[in-house]
N, C-alpha and C positions, 0 to 999 in steps of 0.2 A: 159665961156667955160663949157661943160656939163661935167659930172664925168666921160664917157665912154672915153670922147678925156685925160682927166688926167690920168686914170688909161692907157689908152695904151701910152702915152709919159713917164708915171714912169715905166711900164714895157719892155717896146723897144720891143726887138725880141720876146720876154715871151709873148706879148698880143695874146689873143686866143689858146695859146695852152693848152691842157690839163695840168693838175696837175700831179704831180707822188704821188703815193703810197708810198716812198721812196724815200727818194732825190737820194741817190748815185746808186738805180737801176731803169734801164729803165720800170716799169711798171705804165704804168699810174692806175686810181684810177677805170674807168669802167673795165681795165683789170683783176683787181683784183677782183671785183666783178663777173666777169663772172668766174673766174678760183674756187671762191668759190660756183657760183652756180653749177659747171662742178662736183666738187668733192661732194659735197651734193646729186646729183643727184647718181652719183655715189656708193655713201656709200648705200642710200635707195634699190641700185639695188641689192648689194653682201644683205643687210641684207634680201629682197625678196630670193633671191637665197638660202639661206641658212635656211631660213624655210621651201621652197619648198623640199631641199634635206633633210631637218630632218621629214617631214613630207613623204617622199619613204623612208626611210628609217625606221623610226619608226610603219608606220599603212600599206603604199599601196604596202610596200612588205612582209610583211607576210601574207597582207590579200589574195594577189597572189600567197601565197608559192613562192614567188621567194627566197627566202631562211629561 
């Protein structure tokens, strides 16, 4: 008997499904990985953002006289 026929008779209904992140919450282990690439992505966006606004704010508006 091959190892794949063992491991799915010692795991019953468990064979092939994902792993959780968590045992007692429903995320599995790619879902966490995408929710960490989501917020990464994220974060690099406000920190783009916010040099864009310190940068109108500090040089391309006064070099406009906008105030």
């Amino acid at each position: 008997m091959g190892e794949a026929k063992r491991r799915k008779e010692s795991l019953g209904e468990e064979y092939g499904k994902e792993t959780r992140f968590i045992s007692w919450l429903p995320i599995t282990k790619s879902q966490s990985q995408q929710f960490m690439q989501l917020t990464t992505t994220g974060a690099w966006i406000g920190i783009v953002f916010l040099v864009v606004a310190w940068l109108t704010v500090r040089f391309i508006g006064p070099a406009f006289e906008w105030w």
